[in-house]
C-alpha positions in Angstrom: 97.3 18.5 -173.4 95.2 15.8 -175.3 91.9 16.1 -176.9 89.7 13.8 -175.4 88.6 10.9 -177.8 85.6 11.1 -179.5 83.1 7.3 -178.2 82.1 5.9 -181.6 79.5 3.3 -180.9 78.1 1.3 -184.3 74.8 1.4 -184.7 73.7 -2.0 -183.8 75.6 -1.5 -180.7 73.4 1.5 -180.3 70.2 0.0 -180.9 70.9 -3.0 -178.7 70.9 -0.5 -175.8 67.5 1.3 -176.9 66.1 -2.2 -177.0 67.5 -2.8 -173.4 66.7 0.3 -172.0 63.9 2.4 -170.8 65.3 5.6 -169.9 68.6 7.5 -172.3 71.0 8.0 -169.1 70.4 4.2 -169.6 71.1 4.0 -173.2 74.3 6.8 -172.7 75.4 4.5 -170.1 75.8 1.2 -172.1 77.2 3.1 -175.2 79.1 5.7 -173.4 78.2 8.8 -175.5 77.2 11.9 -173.8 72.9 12.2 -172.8 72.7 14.6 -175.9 74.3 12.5 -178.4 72.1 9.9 -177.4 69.0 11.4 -177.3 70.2 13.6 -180.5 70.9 9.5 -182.2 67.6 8.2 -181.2 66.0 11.4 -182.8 67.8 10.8 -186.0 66.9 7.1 -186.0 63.5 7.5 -185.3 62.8 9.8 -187.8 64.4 7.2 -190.5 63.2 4.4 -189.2 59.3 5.9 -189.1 59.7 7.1 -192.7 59.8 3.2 -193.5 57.0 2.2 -190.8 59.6 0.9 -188.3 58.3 1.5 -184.6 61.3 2.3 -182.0 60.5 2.0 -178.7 59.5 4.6 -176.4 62.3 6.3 -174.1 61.9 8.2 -171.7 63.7 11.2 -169.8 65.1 10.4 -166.2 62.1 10.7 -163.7 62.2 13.4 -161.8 61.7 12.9 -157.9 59.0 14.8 -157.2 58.2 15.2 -152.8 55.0 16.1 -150.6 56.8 19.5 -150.1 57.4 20.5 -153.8 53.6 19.0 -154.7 52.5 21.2 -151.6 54.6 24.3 -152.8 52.5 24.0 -155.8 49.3 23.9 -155.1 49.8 26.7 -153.1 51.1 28.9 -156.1 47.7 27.4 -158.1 45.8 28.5 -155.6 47.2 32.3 -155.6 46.5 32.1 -159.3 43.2 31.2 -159.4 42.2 33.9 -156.7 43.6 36.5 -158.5 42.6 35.6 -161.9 39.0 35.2 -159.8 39.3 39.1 -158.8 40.2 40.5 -161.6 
């Protein structure tokens, strides 16, 4: 059995993408690392890159997808909480 291949990306391949992107499943997509090696990168980046006043810009995580149901479901739960911290 083979070990799969580790995807080496250079790093102005890499930052091309953050420039392009807006999300890191966008980013992981053009560079084809894993999400966690990307946002792992970026981390690693921006932490160098802000040491010498270098702004990266601002990713962000996928959006979650968020329905009437779930928004519903939750106000419900706030509502049980603030009664019964209310009683106490």
């Amino acid at each position: 059995m083979k070990k799969p291949q580790r995807i080496r990306c250079s790093t102005d391949q890499f930052l091309n993408a953050v420039y392009s992107s807006k999300t890191y499943e966008e980013i992981s997509e053009k560079t084809g690392q894993k999400i966690s090696s990307t946002i792992a990168r970026y981390s690693r980046i921006k932490k160098d890159m802000s040491n010498k006043n270098i702004a990266l810009p601002k990713i962000f995580r996928k959006k979650q997808n968020v329905n009437s149901v779930s928004i519903l479901r939750i106000n419900k739960i706030i509502k049980k909480l603030k009664e019964y911290h209310n009683n106490m």
